[in-house]
C-alpha positions, 0 to 999 in steps of 0.5 A: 500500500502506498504511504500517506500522501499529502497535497493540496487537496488534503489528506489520503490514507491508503491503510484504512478499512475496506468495505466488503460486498458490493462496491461503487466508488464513493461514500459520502459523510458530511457533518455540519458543526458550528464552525467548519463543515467537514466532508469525508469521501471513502473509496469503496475499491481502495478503501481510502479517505479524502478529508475536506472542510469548508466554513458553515453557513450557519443560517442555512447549513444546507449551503454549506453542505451542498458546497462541501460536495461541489468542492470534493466532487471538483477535488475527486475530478481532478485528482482522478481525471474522471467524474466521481461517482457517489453511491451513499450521502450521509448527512449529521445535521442539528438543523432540529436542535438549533431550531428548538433552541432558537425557538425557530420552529412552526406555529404548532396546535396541539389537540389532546383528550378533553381535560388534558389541554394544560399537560404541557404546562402543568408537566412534572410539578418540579422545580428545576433547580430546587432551590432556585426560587427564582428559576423561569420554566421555558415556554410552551411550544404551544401556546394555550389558545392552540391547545385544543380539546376533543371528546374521546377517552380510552381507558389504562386497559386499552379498551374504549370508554368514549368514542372519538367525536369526529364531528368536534374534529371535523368543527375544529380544522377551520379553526386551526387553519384560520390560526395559521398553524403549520404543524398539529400534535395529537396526543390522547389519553393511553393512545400507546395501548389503543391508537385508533382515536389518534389515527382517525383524529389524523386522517380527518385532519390530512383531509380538512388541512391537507397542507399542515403537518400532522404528527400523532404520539402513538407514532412517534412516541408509543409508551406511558408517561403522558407529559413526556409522551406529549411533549415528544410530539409537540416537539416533533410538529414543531420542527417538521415543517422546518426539517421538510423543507431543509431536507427538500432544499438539500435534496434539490441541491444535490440531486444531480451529484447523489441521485441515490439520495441522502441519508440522515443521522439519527440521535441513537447513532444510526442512519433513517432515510431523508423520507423518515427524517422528514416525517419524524425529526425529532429523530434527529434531535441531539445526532449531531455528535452521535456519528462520532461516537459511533466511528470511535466504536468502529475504531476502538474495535479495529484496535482493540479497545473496548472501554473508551471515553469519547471526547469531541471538542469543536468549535462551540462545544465539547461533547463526552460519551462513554463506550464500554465493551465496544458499545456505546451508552443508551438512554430512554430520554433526555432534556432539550432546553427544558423540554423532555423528549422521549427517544432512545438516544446515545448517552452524551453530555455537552459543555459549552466548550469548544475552539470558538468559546470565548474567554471575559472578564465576569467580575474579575473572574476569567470565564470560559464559553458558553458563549462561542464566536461560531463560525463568523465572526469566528476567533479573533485570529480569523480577522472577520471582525471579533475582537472577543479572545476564545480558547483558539486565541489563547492556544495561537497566542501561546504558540501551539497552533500554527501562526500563519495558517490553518488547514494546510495553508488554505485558512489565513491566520492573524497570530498577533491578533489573537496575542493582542486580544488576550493581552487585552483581556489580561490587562481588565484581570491584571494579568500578563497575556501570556498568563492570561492565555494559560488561564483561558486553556486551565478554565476551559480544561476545568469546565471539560473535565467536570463534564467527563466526571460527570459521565463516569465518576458520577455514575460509579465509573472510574475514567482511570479504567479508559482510555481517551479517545479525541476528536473534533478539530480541537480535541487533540489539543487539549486531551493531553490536559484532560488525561493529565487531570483524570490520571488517564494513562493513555489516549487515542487520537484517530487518523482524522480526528477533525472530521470524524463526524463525517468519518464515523457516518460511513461507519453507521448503518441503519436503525430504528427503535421499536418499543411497546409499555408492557406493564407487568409484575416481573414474575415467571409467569410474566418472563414467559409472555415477554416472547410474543411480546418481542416476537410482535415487534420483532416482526415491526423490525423486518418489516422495517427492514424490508422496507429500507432494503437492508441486505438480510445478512446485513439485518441484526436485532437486539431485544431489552427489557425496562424494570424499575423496582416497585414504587421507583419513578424511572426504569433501567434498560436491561438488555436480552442476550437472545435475540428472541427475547427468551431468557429465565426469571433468575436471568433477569433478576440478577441483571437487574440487580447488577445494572442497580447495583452498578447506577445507585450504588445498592440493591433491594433484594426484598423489593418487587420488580416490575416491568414496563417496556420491552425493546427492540433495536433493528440496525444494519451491520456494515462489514469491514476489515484492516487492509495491508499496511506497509513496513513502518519507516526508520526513526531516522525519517524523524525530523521537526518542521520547526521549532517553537517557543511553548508555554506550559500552563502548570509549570508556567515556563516555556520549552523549545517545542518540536513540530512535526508534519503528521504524514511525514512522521513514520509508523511505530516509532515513539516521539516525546513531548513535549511536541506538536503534530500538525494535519490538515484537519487538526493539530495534536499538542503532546505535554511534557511527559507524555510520548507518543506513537503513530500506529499503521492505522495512523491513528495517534497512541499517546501514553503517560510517562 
């Protein structure tokens, strides 16, 4: 295999993985982040990966992205000599997050049973912050007057107590048209055991305002918990008619390049096709930094490292996961800006904390994020006119990223810039620059350990026992930081960390959630109904399948169950070896207790168990092995491109700091640091103390001294 080559288009590695089966030329991933969008192409024949980044366009990412694959399709064309071909597009996107947080969604009405109309507001009677008196709990996303009630009401057994009003239904269609709503939520009573009223309800409504979009729970969201169930398809109405029109938009833009169409990423780390997106966005709420995960999966799996902190630092944040035996983590639920929603989902937790986060003086105090300067204006080196430092201020002001340039020459830098704007912050604290520099990258490394404490220490985890895995275009330059602080002893930096979003897209395959309240007493008569149970939806998920085309060695099913202890307000997801759900009462008792165990911390042997839910997860499975790699090169070939004064933010003195250009560094040989490696797509700061070695993967592997 040929080595690593470098030109300036970018960066090509020859020794990645290989997809088996039937091969075309190009699988796209795109990922739109806050700053930059990054796009990855993946030879299908060769298995190589050509890495390019545009800015985003933070208005409309459908911009950016669409010139994102002008910009590869222009590079492949020139490099190749012929048009590229493009079999596969997918796409991470947080339209639906920005839109939610930014309140930016469609007018939406809500109809729900008579009697409920207020569920919305009155949620879960809990304060957010105990004891903040002063605490303000966000808006509705639909206000009183479009919350509308109807005659109808099933009862907790599933039977009908009063037959939907269709005529009430009907006398309510011109009202919500004259209202100028775009989208409609329809939540009734125990709708997740008898759908019927709610699909009537929908079909009357298609027919009197065919033009709104129309979403209803028991589709979206078919479980108990009516507040988070409501809020769930209140949010997925609210975004639909922005997320149909973003993906129309960018299908339109592409149709040309990638007539196969596109497909989107999902918050549980799989893949859905722009159809269902379109119709279910709320799928897509919190994907953004899923398909990196899911890529330190399939890397952690290519070398052999099972138990991974994922940490993914960008340009406006710093997101956390945790993979344990090469699984990531789940969760049934999550907050958004003060709204539930009720979607299985990879477990992440994000901090305000990124390469555009920027550093004030707050009462005399240096704070870091959660403010970020995006990707316009940008940092204060950028010379788009913030004059605000941010932690990439601090780390050119402090020598580590390059001073004249980024991406490979084709970003311009103003190093003085970023020195001056930092100098100018020190001077309100009373601090030297360089001193004031430092702090900014101690601030931000305190907020970014906090939030991987909070996803291992917190949950009796300890990140002793992982290994740290960086990405992002920023997190290479600080997880030598975060190991130093957490006592992590070895750290893992992929091949291209800076768009391993779009890397880790064509590494995913399909999946949809199927889940369905099951409400029993854990008993061994209960344990033996639970096989028809996950035989009906096992079935779902085929059909799932059949409908998406997956390749039927390609088709994986997993089946879980929900127990919680009687009296308990929320479950734990155990999951079922069998794919068929066959398991034993004693099997499920002891699971249960471990996984408790491990969470809280205790058990409660006497206590009644209960089920609530059963699961099953339908995913595609995408095949792929190590390609022959060539003979490391001799340490001889070891020879910095230059040399640059280096502050070291614990001791406060400088160091004679080598730097290295990645593709000319060889293979299996150890550097120390304190030294820094420049790529195209990100830089890699290794501290004093720590050593480093590039593996035949190319992927970074550094080690505590």
């Amino acid at each position: 295999m040929a080595p690593i080559l470098v030109n300036k288009f970018g960066v090509w590695l020859n020794n990645m993985p290989i997809l088996k089966g039937k091969l075309s030329e190009y699988r796209l991933g795109v990922d739109s982040g806050g700053t930059f969008t990054d796009i990855c192409a993946l030879d299908e024949k060769t298995g190589a990966f050509t890495i390019w980044k545009v800015s985003s366009t933070p208005a409309d990412p459908s911009v950016g992205i669409t010139e994102a694959a002008r910009s590869m399709h222009r590079l492949l064309k020139e490099r190749d000599g012929t048009d590229p071909n493009f079999s596969f597009f997918g796409h991470g996107t947080t339209v639906g997050t920005n839109a939610l947080i930014e309140r930016r969604g469609a007018p939406t009405a809500l109809l729900t049973t008579a009697g409920f109309r207020d569920v919305l507001e009155i949620a879960r009677q809990r304060r957010p912050e105990l004891y903040n008196l002063q605490t303000m709990r966000p808006e509705p996303l639909v206000p009183r007057d479009l919350r509308f009630e109807v005659t109808e009401r099933v009862q907790f057994d599933g039977s009908v107590l009063t037959p939907l009003d269709e005529h009430e239904v009907r006398k309510l269609a011109p009202v919500i048209k004259a209202s100028g709503v775009r989208a409609v939520a329809v939540s009734f009573l125990f709708s997740f055991l008898n759908p019927d009223n709610e699909r009537r309800a929908k079909a009357i409504l298609e027919q009197e305002v065919p033009e709104v979009f129309i979403s209803i729970s028991s589709d979206i969201v078919p479980e108990f918990r009516e507040y988070e169930r409501t809020s769930t398809v209140v949010m997925n109405s609210y975004l639909g008619p922005i997320m149909r029109s973003y993906i129309d938009r960018l299908e339109g833009n592409l149709a040309e390049m990638v007539p196969s169409g596109i497909m989107i990423t999902q918050s549980n780390g799989g893949l859905i096709g722009a159809n269902v997106a379109a119709s279910q966005p709320v799928r897509t709420v919190l994907s953004g930094p899923s398909a990196g995960v899911m890529g330190a999966v399939e890397i952690g799996r290519q070398i052999g490292r099972g138990n991974l902190i994922s940490f993914d630092m960008g340009g406006t944040s710093a997101d956390v996961s945790v993979i344990s035996k090469f699984a990531p983590r789940y969760k049934p639920m999550a907050n958004v800006d003060g709204f539930p929603i009720k979607i299985p989902m990879i477990d992440i937790h994000a901090v305000g904390a990124g390469g555009g986060s920027i550093a004030r003086n707050d009462h005399n105090l240096m704070k870091v994020g959660p403010r970020s300067a995006g990707a316009n204006p940008g940092p204060v080196c950028y010379g788009l006119g913030n004059l605000e430092p941010t932690v990439t201020d601090a780390n050119v002001a402090l020598g580590i990223v390059n001073q004249k340039h980024l991406l490979n020459g084709r970003m311009k830098i103003d190093a003085n810039a970023s020195r001056a704007a930092v100098a100018k912050l020190g001077d309100s604290l009373g601090i030297s620059g360089e001193r004031a520099a430092a702090g900014i990258l101690q601030v931000v490394t305190a907020n970014m350990v906090n939030a991987i404490r909070a996803m291992t220490v917190e949950r009796g985890l300890d990140p002793r026992d992982f290994t740290l895995f960086s990405f992002g275009g920023a997190g290479p330059l600080h997880s030598g930081y975060l190991a130093r602080e957490l006592e992590i002893s070895e750290i893992v930096i992929p091949a291209f960390p800076g768009v391993m979003c779009a890397v880790g897209l064509l590494t995913s395959g399909m999946r949809m959630d199927f889940v369905r309240t099951h409400y029993h007493v854990l008993n061994p008569a209960s344990v033996d109904g639970l096989q028809q149970q996950f035989a009906e939806l096992s079935q779902l998920a085929n059909k799932w399948f059949d409908e998406e085309s997956v390749a039927s060695l390609r088709r994986n099913i997993k089946v879980a169950v929900d127990l919680r202890y009687a009296g308990q307000a929320y479950e734990l997801t155990i999951p079922i070896m069998n794919a068929t759900g066959r398991t034993s009462y004693d099997e499920l008792v002891a699971s249960f207790a471990k996984a408790h165990r491990e969470r809280y911390g205790y058990t409660i042997d006497e206590e009644c168990i209960q089920i609530t839910a059963v699961r099953v997860e339908a995913f595609e499975t995408l095949t792929f092995e190590a390609a022959e790699t060539e003979r490391p090169v001799s340490a001889a070939a070891i020879t910095p491109i230059e040399y640059r004064e280096i502050l070291d933010i614990y001791e406060m003195k400088s160091y004679r700091t080598p730097v290295y250009a990645k593709a000319e560094l060889p293979r299996e040989v150890e550097i120390n640091g304190p030294c820094v490696v420049e790529q195209m797509d990100t830089t890699i700061y290794i501290l004093r103390g720590q050593r480093a070695i590039i593996d035949r993967g190319a992927n970074v592997i550094v080690t505590a001294g």
